[in-house]
C-alpha positions in Angstrom: -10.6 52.9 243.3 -12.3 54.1 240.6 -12.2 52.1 236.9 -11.1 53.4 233.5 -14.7 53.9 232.4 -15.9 56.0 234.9 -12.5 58.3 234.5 -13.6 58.4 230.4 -10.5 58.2 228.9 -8.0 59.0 232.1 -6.4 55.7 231.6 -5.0 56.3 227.9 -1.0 55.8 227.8 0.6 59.1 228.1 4.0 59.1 226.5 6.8 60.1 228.9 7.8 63.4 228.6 11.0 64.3 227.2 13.1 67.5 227.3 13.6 69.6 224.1 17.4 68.6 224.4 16.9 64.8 224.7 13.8 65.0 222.0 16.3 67.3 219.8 19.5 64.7 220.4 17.1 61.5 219.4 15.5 63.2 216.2 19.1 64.2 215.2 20.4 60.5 215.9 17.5 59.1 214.2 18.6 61.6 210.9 22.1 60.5 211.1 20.5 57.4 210.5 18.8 58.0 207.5 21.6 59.3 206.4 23.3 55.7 206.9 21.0 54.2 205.5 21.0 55.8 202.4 24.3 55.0 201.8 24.5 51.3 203.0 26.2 51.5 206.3 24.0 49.8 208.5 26.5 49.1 211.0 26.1 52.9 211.6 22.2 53.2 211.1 21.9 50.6 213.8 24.1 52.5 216.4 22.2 55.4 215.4 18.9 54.1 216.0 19.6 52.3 219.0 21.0 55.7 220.2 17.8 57.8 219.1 15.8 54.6 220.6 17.2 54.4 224.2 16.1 58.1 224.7 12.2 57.9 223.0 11.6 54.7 223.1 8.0 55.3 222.4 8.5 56.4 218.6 7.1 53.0 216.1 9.1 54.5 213.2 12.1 54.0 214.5 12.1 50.6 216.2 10.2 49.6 212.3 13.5 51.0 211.0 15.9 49.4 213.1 14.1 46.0 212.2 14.4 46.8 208.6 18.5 47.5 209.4 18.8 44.3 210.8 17.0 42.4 208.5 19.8 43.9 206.0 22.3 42.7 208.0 20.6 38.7 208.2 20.3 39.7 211.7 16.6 38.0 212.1 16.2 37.2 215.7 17.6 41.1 216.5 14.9 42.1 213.5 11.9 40.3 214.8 12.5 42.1 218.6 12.6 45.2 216.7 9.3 44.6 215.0 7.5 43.4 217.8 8.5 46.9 219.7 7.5 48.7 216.6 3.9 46.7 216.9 3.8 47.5 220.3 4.5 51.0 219.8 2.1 51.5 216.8 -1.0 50.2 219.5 0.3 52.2 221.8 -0.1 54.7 219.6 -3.3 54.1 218.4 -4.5 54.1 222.2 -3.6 57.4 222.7 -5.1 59.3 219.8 -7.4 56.6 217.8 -5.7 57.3 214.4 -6.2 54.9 212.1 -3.2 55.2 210.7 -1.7 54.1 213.4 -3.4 50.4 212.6 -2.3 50.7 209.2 0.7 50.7 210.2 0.1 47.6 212.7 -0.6 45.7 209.3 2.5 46.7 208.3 4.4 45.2 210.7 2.4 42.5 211.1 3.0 41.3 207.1 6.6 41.5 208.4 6.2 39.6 210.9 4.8 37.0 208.4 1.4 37.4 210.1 -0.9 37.4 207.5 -4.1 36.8 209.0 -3.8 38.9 212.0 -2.9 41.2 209.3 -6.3 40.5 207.6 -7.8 40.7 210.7 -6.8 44.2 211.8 -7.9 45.4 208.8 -11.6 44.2 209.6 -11.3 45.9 212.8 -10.3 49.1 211.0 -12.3 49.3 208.1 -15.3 48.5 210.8 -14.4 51.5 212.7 -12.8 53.6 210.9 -14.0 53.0 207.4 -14.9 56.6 206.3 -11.2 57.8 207.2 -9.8 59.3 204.0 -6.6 57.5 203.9 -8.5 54.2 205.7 -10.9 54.2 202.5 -7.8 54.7 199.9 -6.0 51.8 201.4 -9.0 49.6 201.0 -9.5 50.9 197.8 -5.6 50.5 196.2 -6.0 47.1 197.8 -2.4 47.8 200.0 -2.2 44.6 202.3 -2.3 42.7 199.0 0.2 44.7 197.2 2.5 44.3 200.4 1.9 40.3 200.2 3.6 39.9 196.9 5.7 43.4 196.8 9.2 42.3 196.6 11.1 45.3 198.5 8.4 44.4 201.3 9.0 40.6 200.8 13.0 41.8 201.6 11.7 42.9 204.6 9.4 40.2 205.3 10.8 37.4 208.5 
């Protein structure tokens, strides 16, 4: 049997493939969402996400959002399951295609989870590797993990 390193890079996550009519029916599920969203009714956005997220379960953005729903509805325990898929998603991610913007958005979901220092953490890790990234560097730079500990639309957010 032959290890991931000597296959270099045959053991990355592949997402599972999806058909242009499931894709299609989840993307429009996830905008009727937005919609919802948009105006309030996050009884709606919730069925709409759960819909769009039991045929691509893979896409971060969307469990993120259903957390955020349910933290709008004081539904924390439903809220926290939904960020931790987002987390695990957003690595999942990352593994694929090494965009760091892919562990921004891990810090993101990890001040959410009221995670602070692995938050602080990640962000070593990432300005260590990927410190010259453009949007890595403006991050650092606007000082964002900071402005998401005391933002208060974040701190709604925030478990």
């Amino acid at each position: 049997m032959l290890s991931c390193a000597l296959l270099a890079g045959a053991c990355k996550e592949k997402p599972k493939e999806v058909s242009r009519s499931v894709a299609a029916a989840a993307a429009s599920a996830a905008s009727e969402a937005e919609f919802a969203i948009q105006i309030r009714d996050y009884t709606r956005a919730e069925e709409q996400l759960r819909r769009a997220l039991e045929m691509r379960p893979e896409i971060a953005d969307w469990w993120l959002e259903l957390g955020q729903v349910y933290k709008r509805q004081a539904k924390v325990a439903e809220a926290r399951k939904a960020y931790e898929r987002a987390l695990q998603a957003y690595q999942a991610e990352y593994r694929r295609g090494e965009d760091p913007v892919d562990l921004l958005q891990q810090i993101y979901v990890q001040v959410l989870l009221g995670r602070e220092s692995e938050a602080r953490k990640t962000l070593d890790n990432v300005a260590k590797k990927h410190g010259t990234h453009p949007e890595v560097s403006h991050f650092q730079e606007e000082k964002m993990l900071e402005h998401w500990l005391r933002a208060p639309d974040v701190q709604a957010m925030r478990l």
